[in-house]
C-alpha positions in Angstrom: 95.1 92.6 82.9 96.9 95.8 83.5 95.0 96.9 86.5 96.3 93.4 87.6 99.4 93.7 87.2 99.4 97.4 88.7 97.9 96.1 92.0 100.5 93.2 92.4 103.1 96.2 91.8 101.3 98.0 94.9 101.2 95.3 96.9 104.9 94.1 96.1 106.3 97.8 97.0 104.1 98.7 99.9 105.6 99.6 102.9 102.6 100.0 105.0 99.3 99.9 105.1 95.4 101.2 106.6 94.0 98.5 108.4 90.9 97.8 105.7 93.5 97.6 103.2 96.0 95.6 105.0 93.0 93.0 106.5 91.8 93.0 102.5 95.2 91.6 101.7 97.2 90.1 104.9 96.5 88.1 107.9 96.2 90.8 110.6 98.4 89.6 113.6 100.1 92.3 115.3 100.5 92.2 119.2 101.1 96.1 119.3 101.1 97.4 115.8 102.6 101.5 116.0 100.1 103.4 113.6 100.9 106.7 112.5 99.2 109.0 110.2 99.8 108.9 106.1 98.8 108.3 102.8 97.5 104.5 102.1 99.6 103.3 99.0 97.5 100.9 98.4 93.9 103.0 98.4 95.2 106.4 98.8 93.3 107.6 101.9 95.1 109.9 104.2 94.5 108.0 107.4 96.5 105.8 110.2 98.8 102.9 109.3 101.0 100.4 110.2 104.1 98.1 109.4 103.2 95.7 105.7 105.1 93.0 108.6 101.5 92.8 110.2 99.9 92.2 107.4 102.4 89.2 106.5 103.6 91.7 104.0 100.3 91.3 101.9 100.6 87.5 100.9 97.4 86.5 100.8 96.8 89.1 98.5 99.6 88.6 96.3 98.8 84.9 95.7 94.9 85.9 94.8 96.1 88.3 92.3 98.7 85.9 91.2 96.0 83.6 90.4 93.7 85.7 88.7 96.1 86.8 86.4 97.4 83.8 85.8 93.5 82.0 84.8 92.8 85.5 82.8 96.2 85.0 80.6 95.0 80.8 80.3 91.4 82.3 79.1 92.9 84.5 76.4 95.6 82.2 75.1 92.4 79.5 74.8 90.0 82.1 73.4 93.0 83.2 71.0 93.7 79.5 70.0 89.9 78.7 69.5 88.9 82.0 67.2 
């Protein structure tokens, strides 16, 4: 649940992102994205990447982990319930 909760933190605060990354947890729709060269937040690669904006600032992503965590924490409280 913590490594969860750790990615959602990522994805809330990242700024940019490498284009496997950002396609992984955005919509991709940049007309003429400007890539430059740095650190990936959200995998840690040194490589090229752009705005979080062309990624729809990771929303698909953040409602999939949203969702996971959210059926995990129902799973325990019914597995807590049941024991």
């Amino acid at each position: 649940m913590e490594a969860i909760q750790e990615q959602l933190d990522k994805l809330k605060t990242a700024k940019h992102a490498c284009l496997d990354c950002g396609k992984r947890n955005g919509d991709y729709s940049a007309r003429d994205p400007q890539f430059f060269v740095a650190e990936c937040p959200l995998c840690g690669k040194q490589t090229k990447v752009t705005s979080a904006e062309h990624f729809g600032f990771f929303y698909r992503g953040l409602c999939r982990l949203r969702i996971h965590k959210a059926r995990m924490e129902r799973n325990a409280r019914a597995q807590s319930k049941s024991a």
